[in-house]
C-alpha positions in Angstrom: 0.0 0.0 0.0 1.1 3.2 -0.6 0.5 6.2 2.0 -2.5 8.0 0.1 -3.7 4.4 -0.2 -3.1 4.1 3.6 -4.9 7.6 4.9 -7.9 7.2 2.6 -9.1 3.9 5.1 -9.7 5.7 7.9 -12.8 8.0 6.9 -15.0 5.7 5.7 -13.8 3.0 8.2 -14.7 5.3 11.1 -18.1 6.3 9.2 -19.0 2.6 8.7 -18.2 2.1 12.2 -20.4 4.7 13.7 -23.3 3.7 11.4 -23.3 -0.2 12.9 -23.2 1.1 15.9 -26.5 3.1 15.3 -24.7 6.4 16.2 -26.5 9.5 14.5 -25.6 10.3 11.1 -24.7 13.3 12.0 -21.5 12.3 14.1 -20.7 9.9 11.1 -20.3 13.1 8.7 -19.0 15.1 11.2 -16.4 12.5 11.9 -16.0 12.6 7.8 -15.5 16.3 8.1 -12.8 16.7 10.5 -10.8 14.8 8.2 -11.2 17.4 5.7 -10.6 19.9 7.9 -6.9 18.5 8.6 -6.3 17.7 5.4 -7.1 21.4 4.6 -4.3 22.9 7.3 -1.7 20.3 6.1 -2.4 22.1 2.1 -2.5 25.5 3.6 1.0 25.1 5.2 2.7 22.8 2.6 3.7 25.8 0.4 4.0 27.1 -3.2 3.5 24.1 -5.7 5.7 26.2 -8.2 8.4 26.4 -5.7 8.1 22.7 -5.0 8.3 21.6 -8.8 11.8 23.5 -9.8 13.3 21.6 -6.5 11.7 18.8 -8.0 13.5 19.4 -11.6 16.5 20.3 -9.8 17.1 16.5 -8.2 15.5 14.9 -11.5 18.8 12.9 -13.0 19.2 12.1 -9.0 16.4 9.9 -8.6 16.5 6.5 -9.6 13.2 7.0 -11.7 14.6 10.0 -13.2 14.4 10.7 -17.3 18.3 9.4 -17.2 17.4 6.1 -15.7 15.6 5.0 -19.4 18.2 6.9 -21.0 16.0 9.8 -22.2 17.0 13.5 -22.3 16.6 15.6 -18.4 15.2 18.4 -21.0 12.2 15.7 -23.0 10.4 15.9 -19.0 7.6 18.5 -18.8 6.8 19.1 -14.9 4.3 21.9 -16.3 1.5 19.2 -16.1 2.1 17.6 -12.7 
């Protein structure tokens, strides 16, 4: 599993809990909500994207999945679309 695969369980876990256990629904989306709400702060506070994508073309032929590993051209790599 990978981590996004890993913290999008909980949510619906916790939901599906709360609804067997004949909690109001209300809790259940509330429960769904604060969730969002976390995710939110963490987004606020990770930065500028723009700043984080020439750091990201800066370590490029680093990486082990960079565009050197298949022996294509550091320059062919558009990070525009990411």
């Amino acid at each position: 599993f990978s981590a996004g695969q890993i913290l999008v369980c909980p949510p619906p876990a916790i939901f599906t809990l709360l609804n067997e256990a004949d909690v109001s629904m209300k809790w259940g989306l509330a429960s769904d909500a604060c969730f969002f709400f976390v995710a939110l702060a963490v987004t606020y506070v990770m930065g500028d994207f723009e700043i984080a994508q020439m750091k990201a073309k800066e370590t490029l032929g680093k990486r082990v999945m960079g565009a050197q590993a298949d022996g294509g051209d550091e320059e062919a790599v558009n990070l525009s679309n990411v």
